[in-house]
N, C-alpha and C positions, 0 to 999 in steps of 0.2 A: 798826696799820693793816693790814686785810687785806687781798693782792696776789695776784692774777695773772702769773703768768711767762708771756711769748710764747718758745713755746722749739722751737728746728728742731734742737735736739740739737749744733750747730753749736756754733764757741770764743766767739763774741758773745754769743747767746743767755744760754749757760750759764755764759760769766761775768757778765751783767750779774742773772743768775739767786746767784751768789756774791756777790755785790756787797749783794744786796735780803738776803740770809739773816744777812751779815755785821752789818749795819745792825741788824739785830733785827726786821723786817719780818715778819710772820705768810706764809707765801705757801703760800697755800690752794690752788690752783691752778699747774699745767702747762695750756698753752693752744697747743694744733699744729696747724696749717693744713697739708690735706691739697691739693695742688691734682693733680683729674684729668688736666692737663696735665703737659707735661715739662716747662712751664716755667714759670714766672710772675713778675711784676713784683715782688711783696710777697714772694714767702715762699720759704723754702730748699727744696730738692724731692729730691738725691740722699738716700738713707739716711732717710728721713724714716718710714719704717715704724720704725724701730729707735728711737724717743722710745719704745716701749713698753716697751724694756727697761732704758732710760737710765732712767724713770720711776721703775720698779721700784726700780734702785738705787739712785735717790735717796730715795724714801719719801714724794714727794707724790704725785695722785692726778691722772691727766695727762687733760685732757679734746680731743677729736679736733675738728676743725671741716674740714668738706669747701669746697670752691671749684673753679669750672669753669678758673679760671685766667684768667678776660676780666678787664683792665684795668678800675679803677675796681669793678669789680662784686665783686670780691675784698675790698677796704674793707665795701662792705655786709655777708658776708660773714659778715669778722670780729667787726661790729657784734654780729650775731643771736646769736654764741656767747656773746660779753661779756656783753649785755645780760640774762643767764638767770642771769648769776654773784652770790653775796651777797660784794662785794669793795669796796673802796674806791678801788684804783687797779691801774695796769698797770705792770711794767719789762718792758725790752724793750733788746735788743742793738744799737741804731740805732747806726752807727759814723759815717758822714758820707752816706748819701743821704738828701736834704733831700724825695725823695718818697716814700721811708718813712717815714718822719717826722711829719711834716704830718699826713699819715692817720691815724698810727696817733693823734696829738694832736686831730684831726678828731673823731673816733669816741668820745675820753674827752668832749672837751665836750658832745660831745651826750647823753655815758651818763652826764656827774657825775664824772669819775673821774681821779682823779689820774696824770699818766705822768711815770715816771722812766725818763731814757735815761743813765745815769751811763757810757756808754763814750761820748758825746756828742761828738763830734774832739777826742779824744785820740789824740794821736801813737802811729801803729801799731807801729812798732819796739818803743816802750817797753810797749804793751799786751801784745804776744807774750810779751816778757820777763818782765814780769810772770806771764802765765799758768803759763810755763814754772818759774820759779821757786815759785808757789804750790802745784805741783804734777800742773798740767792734761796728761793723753797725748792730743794730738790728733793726729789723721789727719788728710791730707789725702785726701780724697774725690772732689772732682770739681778738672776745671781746662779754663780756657779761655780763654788766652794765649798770643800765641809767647814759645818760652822756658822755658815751662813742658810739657817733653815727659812721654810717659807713665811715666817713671821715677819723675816726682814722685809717681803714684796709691798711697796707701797708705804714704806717707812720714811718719816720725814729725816734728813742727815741736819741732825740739830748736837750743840755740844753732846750730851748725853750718847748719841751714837759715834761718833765722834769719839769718848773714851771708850766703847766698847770695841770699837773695832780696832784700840789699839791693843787693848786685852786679846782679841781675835787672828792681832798678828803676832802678838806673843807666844799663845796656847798652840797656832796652826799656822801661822805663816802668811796670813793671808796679806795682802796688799792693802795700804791702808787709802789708798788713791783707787782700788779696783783695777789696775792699773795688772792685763793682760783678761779682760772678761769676767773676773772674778764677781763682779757685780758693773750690773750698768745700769744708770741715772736719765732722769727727766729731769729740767727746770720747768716748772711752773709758772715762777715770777722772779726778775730781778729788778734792779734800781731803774733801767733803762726801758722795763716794759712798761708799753701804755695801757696793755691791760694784764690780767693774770688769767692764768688756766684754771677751768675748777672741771673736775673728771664728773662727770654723769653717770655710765655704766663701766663697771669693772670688772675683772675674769682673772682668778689664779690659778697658773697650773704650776703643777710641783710635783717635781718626779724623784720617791724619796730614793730611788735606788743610785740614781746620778747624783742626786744632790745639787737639782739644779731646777731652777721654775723662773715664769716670767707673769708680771702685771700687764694684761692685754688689754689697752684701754681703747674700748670698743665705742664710748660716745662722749663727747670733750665739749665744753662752750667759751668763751671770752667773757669775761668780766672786766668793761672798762674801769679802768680808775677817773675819777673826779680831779 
């Protein structure tokens, strides 16, 4: 079966991206929603230039899809880039919002197309863990919680953070999957890349009054593996 990865470079994404590769999936496609906003409902927005290098060192052929970032109109969107695709279905890193979800399931039945969400609520502790031990280096990238101050920006998710932010969802509630914005991730490197990312120039901004800052990585290189 031929597949499409929806992939924001994020740890969902690109595990549910290892998940389809695992399985034996053909996955012909990388699929990145660019949204001209800073924000958007649907799709991951910090680091999102940097899928071209993630691509790279993966070895699929990463196709870009633009959106204004308006609610609902971002679904249509994604439609028009699918719909151009010779595939037979989508994965996709849907962890538990039930209105990314929907849509992106919306969109298959209208295009014919099979969706697999295999991180589908699963318990976020054990998904971390998992990641961590399959090999994933992610970063955290953005974040917007109390609790989560700017020390987090750029933070490797290794056990150690891992119990902190289970402490984190203890004291504040926070999500331990970042799972609605509360924080958002970069990978690096996983089992499947032929090379890793190493950041060159970096930029923190951190706004203490929202409680909310992003890792702006402004120059990135590929480091093949041997």
């Amino acid at each position: 079966m031929r597949l499409a990865a929806l992939f924001s470079g994020g740890k969902d994404s690109t595990y549910a991206l290892y998940w389809a590769l695992q399985q034996g999936f053909e996955v012909k496609h990388l699929v990145s929603m660019h949204s001209k906003s800073e924000e958007s409902y649907m799709y991951h927005v910090p680091n999102i230039h940097l899928t071209d290098l993630q691509a790279k060192a993966i070895g699929i052929p990463l196709i870009k899809g633009y959106t204004s970032g308006e609610e609902e109109k971002e679904v249509e969107d994604l439609k028009k880039v699918l719909e151009d695709l010779n595939i037979d279905g989508i994965v996709a890193g849907a962890l538990e919002s039930e209105y990314q979800r929907t849509r992106i399931e919306k969109v298959c039945h209208e295009l014919g197309l099979v969706s697999y969400t295999p991180l589908w609520h699963k318990n976020s502790e054990q998904l971390l863990r998992e990641m961590i031990h399959a090999g994933f280096d992610i970063i955290i990238v953005g974040v917007s919680a109390y609790g989560l101050g700017k020390e987090w920006l750029g933070r490797k998710i290794d056990e150690k953070a891992v119990e902190e932010l289970k402490r984190l969802n203890q004291k504040y509630g926070i999500h331990i999957g970042g799972e609605g914005g509360e924080f958002e991730t970069f990978v690096k490197d996983a089992p499947f890349f032929k090379a890793r990312i190493i950041f060159d120039e970096v930029e923190r901004y951190f706004d203490e009054y929202t409680y909310s800052g992003i890792l702006s990585v402004k120059r990135a290189h590929l480091e093949w593996k041997e």
